[in-house]
N, C-alpha and C positions, 0 to 999 in steps of 0.2 A: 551579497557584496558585488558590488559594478567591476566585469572583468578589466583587466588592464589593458589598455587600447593593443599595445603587442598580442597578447593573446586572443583576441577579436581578431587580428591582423591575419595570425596564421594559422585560425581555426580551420578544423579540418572536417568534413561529416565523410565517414566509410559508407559506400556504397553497395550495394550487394554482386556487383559483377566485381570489386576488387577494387576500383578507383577513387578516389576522393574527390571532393566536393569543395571550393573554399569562393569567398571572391574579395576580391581588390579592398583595399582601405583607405578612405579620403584620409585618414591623419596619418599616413604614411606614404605621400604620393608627393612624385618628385615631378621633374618639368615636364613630362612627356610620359607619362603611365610611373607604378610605383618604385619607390626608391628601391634600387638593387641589392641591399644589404636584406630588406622583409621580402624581396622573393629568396633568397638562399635560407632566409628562417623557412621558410616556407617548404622549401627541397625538406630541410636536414626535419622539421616536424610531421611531416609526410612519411621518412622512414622512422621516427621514433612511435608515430601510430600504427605500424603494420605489424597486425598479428605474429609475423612470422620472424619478427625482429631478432636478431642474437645479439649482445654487447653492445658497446656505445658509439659513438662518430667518432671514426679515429682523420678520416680523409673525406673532403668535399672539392670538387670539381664544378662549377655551374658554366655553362655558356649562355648569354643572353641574348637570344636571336631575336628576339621584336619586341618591342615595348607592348606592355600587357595594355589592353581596353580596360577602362571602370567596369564593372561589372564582376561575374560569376566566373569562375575558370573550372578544370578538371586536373588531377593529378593523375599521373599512370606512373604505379610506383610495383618493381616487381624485383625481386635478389635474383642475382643472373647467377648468383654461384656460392655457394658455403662449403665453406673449408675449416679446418677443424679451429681456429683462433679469429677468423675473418669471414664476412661476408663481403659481397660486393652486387650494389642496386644501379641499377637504372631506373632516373625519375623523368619523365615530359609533363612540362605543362602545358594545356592546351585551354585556347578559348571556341566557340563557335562563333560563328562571324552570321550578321543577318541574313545572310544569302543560305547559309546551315551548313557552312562549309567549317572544315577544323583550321585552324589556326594554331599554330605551333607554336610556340612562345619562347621558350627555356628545355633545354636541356641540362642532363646534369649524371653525374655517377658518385654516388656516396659509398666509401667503405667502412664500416662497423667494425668492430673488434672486442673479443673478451681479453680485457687486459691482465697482465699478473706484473707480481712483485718482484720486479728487478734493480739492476743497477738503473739508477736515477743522475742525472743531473743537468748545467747543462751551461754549453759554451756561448752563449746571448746574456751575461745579464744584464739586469734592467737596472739605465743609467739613473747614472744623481740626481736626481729631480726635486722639486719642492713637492711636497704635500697638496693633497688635492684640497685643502682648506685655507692654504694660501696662494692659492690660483683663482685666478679671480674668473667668474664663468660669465659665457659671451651668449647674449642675447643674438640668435640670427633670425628671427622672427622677419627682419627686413628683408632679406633673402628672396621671399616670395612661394618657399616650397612648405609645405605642411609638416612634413616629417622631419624635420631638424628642430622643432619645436618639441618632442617626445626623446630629447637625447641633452643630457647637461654637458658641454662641453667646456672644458677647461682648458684652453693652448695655453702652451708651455715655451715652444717655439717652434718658429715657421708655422705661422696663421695665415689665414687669407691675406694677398694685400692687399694694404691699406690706399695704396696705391696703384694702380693699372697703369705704368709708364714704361714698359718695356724692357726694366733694369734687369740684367742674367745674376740671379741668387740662387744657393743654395737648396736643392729641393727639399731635405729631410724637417720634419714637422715630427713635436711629442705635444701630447695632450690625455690629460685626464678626460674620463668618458662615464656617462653610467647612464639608463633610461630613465628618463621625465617623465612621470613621479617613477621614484626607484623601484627595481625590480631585482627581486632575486635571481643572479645568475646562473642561466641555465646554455644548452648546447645551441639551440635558435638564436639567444642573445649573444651566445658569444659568434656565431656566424653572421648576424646582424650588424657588431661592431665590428669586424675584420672587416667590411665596406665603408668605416664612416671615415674616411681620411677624403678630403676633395683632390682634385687632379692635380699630380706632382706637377703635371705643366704651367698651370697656373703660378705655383708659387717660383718654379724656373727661369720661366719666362717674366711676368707679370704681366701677361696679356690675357685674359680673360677671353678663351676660346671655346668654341663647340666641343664637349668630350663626352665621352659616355664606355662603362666598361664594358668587353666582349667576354674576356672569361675570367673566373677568378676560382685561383683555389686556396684554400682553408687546410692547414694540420690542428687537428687539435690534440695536444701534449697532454691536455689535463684531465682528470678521468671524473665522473659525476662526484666524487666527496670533495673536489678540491672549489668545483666548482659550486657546492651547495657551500662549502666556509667562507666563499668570496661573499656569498650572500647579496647585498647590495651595496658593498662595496668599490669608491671606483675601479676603472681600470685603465692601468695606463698605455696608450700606444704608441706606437713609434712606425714613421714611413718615409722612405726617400724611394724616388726615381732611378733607372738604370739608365736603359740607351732609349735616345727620340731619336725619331725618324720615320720618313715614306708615311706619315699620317699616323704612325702607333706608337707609345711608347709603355713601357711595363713599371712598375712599382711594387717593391717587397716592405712588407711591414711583421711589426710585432705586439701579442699583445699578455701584459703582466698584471698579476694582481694586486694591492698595497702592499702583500708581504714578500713580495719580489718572484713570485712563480710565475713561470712563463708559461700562458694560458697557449697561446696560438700562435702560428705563424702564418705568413698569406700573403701571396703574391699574384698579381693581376696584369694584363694586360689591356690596355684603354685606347679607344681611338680618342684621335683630334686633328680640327680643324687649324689649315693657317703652317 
């Protein structure tokens, strides 16, 4: 069976000094090297293939220091520390550059966790919304980027605008989400979708500027059974903007499954131009 382009995306080969092996993906490459949601699949897949793995991604950190080249990369992925319920990794990714120089790419620290049965709940829930069957899904193919073709998006409200006329709106955006052709939800996908929201300045503004995220981090709430019953179900997100300014501004979002469990939460901060 042909893998699913995701999984091509953030395939890993282990190396025998320790490192992994992966490279870039044309159907998930954005304006200027790949889209930022499949390098954090890429981080949180890197720790879920190391030997030495304990429990599951409970916290993800990426910073994204240069736009990855097409090509071949390296992961250096190692646990800086285990503790009796928690680990904690350090991941870099790195390219070589023609010159045979390393190229640093991405930074990142992932914490892992063996979870147990406690009190549950939780003060987010996830708003009224129509059904991901009566949301009608938006072709962005016009876009220009490859990797928004591999994602069914459904806005709900605060979508791109339609217009670029400088009107001050509302930043918060909900939208049904799930991978083109569907995929069973797993920890990479769900760190995948916790980048698919476009820059709250856009929809703030409506001026259509240079942005691009510097770091983002990912909680993930939900533990591998919740996440195998979401199945390929969508899921829904939610994200607004805090403070702009001085060229940076930051955005918290959230992300829920149809049956109202709140998979993730994820807050980032983004440059921009203008």
């Amino acid at each position: 069976m042909t893998p699913h382009p995701f999984d091509t995306a953030i395939a890993l080969a282990l190396q025998p000094d320790g490192t992994m092996l992966g490279a870039t993906s044309p159907d998930y490459w954005n304006m200027v090297g790949p889209y930022g949601g499949i390098t954090a699949a890429i981080v949180i897949n890197a720790v879920m293939q190391h030997p030495a793995l304990i429990g599951e991604p409970l916290a993800l950190t990426i910073n994204y220091a240069a736009a990855m080249a097409a090509g071949p990369f390296r992961a250096k992925v190692r646990p800086a520390r285990t503790n009796r319920s928690t680990q904690h990794w350090l991941v870099e990714l790195v390219q070589t550059t023609a010159e045979g120089d390393e190229n640093l790419t991405t930074t990142a620290s992932v914490v892992t966790a063996t979870r147990r049965d406690t009190f549950a709940d939780s003060d987010v829930p996830m708003p009224a919304v129509p059904a991901p069957a009566d949301v009608a899904r938006v072709d962005r193919t016009a876009a220009g980027v490859a990797w928004l073709a591999h994602y069914d998006i459904r806005p709900i409200a605060g979508d791109v605008p339609r217009q670029w006329d400088g009107q001050v709106a509302d930043s918060l955006s909900q939208l049904w989400m799930r991978d083109n052709p569907p995929r069973p939800l797993d920890f990479p996908g769900l760190a995948s979708m916790s980048d698919l929201f476009f820059p709250r300045v856009w929809l703030r503004r409506a001026v259509r500027v240079p942005a691009g995220t510097v770091s983002m981090t990912v909680y993930f709430h939900a533990d591998g059974a919740a996440l195998a019953a979401t199945a390929t179900g969508h899921v829904l997100g939610q994200a607004k903007g805090q403070g702009f300014r001085h060229g940076f501004f930051d955005q918290s979002g959230q992300l829920w499954n149809e049956a109202g469990l709140l998979l993730a939460t994820t807050h980032q901060v983004v440059y921009f131009k203008g």
